[in-house]
C-alpha positions as CSV (number, residue, x, y, z in Angstrom):
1,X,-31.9,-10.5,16.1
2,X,-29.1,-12.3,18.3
3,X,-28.4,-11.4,21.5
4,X,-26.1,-8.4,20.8
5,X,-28.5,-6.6,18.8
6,X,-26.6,-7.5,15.3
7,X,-28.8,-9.3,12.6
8,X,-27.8,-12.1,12.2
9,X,-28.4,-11.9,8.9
10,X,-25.2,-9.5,8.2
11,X,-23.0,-10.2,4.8
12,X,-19.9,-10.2,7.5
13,X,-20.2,-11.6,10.9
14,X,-17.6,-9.7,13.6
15,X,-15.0,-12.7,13.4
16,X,-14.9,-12.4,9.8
17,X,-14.7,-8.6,9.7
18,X,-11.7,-9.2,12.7
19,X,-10.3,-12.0,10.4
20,X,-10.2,-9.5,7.2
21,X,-8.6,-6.5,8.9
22,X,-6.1,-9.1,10.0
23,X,-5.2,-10.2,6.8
24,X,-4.9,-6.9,5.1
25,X,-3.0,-5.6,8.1
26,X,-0.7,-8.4,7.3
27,X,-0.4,-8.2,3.9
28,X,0.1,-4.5,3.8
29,X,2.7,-5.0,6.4
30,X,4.7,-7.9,3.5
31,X,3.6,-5.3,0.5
32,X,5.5,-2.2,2.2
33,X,8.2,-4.2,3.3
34,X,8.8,-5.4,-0.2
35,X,7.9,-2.6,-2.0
36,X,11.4,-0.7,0.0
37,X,13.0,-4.0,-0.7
38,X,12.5,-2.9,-4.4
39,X,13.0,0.6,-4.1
40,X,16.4,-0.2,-2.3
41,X,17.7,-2.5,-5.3
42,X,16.2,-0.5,-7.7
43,X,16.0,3.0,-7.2
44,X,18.9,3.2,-4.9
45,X,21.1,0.7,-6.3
46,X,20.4,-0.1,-10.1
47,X,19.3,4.2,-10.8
48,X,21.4,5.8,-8.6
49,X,17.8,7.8,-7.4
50,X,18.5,8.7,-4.0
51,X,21.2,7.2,-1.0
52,X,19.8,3.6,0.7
53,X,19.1,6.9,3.6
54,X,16.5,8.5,1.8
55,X,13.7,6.0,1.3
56,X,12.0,6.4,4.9
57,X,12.1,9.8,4.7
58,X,10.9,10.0,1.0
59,X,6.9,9.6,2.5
60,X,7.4,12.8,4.5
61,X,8.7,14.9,1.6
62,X,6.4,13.8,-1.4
63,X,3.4,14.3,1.3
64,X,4.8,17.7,3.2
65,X,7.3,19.1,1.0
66,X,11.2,19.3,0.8
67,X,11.4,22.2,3.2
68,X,9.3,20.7,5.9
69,X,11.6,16.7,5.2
70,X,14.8,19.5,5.7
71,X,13.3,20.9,8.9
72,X,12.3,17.9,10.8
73,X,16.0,16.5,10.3
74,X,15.8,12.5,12.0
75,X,11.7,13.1,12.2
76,X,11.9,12.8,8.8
77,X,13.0,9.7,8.9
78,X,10.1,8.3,11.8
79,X,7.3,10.7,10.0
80,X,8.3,9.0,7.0
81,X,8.0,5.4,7.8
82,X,4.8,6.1,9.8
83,X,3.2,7.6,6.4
84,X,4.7,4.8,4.5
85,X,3.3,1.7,6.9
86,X,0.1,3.8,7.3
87,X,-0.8,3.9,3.9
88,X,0.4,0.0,3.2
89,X,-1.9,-1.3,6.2
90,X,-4.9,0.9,4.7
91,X,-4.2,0.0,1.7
92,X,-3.3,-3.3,2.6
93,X,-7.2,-3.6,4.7
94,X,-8.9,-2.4,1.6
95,X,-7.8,-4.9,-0.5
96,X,-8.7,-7.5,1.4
97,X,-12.1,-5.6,2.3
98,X,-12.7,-6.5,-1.8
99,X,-10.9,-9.7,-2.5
100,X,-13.8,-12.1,-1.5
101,X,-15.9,-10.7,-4.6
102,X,-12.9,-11.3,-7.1
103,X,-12.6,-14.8,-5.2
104,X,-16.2,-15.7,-5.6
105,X,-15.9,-15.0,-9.1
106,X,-12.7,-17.3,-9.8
107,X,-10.3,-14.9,-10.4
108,X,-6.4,-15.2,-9.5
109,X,-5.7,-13.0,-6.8
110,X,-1.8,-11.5,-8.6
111,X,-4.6,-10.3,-11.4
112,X,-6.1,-7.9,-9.6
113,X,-3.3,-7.3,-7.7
114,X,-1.7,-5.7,-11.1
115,X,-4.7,-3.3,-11.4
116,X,-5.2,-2.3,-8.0
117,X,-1.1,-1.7,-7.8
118,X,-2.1,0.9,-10.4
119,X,-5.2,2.3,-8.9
120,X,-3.4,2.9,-5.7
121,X,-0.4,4.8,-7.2
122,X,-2.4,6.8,-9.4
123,X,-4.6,7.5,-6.2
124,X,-1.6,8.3,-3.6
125,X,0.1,10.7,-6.7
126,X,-2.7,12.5,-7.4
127,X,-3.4,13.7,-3.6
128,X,0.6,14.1,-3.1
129,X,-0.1,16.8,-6.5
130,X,-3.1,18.1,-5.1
131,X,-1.3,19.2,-1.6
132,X,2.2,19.5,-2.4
133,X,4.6,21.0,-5.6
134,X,7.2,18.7,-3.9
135,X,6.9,15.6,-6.1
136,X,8.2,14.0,-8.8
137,X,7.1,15.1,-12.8
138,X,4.3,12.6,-13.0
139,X,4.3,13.5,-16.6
140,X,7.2,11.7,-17.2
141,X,7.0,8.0,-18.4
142,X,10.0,6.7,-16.4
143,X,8.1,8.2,-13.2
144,X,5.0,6.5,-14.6
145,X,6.7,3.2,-14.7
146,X,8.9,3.5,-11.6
147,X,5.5,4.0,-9.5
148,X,3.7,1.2,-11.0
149,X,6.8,-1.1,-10.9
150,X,7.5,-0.1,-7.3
151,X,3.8,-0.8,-6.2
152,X,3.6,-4.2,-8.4
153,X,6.3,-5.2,-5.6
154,X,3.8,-3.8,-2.9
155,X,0.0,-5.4,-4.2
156,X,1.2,-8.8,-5.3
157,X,3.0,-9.8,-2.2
158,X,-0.3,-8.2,-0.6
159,X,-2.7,-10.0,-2.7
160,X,-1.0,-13.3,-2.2
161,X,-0.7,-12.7,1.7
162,X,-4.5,-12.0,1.9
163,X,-5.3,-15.0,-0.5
164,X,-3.5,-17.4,1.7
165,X,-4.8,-15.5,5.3
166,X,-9.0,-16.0,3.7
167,X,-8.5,-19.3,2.2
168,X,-10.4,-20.7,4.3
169,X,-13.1,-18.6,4.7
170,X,-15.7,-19.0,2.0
């Protein structure tokens, strides 16, 4: 035992649990900045989905409903981005929580990047349909591909943040 009571034998030391929540806060904060990037040339521009207005607020009526998004009027807009940036950063921590087992074992950080873009959307959809009727027909194969487009645009931009941010850790 060291001095502060932590073996010092532990698979993470405090700097390298400090330099890993740093680099998925980062990355999360690139990934949700791109992923609206996308949304904004792509779902508002290119489909015509919603006004260049409604992507903050989207996060507040997938998660609490339409009624509640109409009701809160501008708080939609701050509730939204809050849920949005939220979810990136965690998501964002997580990743890079399990991207030193993918690194030991010599694989591209954009590969699993593609899957966990998946993972996460089917994860975020299914609790939006669990505590809300407000959300899009996840039945539908354009939603499908939207959402796993949308957060390709979020987890590679992620991945490649937290693969250049633990570089040099081993």
């Amino acid at each position: 035992m060291s001095s502060t009571g932590t073996s010092t034998a532990a698979w993470l030391s405090r700097a390298d649990v400090r330099q890993t929540v740093r680099a998925g806060l980062i990355g999360g904060l690139v990934g949700g900045v791109c992923i609206w990037i996308y949304e904004a040339i792509v779902w508002v521009g290119v489909q015509h989905q919603m006004p260049m207005k409604g992507i903050p607020r989207n996060a507040t009526g997938l998660t609490f409903g339409q009624h509640v998004q109409t009701s809160l009027g501008a708080w939609a807009y701050v509730l939204g981005t809050v849920i949005h940036f939220a979810f990136a950063l965690g998501w964002g921590v997580l990743f890079a929580a399990i991207w030193p087992y993918f690194r030991r074992r010599g694989i591209e950080a954009t590969l699993v990047a593609l899957p966990y873009a998946m993972l996460a959307w089917i994860v975020m959809h299914l609790s939006i349909a669990l505590v809300s009727d407000s959300h899009p027909n996840y039945g539908d194969s354009a939603v499908v591909i939207g959402g796993f487009m949308s957060h390709f645009c979020y987890a590679v931009p992620l991945a490649l943040v937290v693969k250049q941010q633990l570089a040099q850790r081993k």
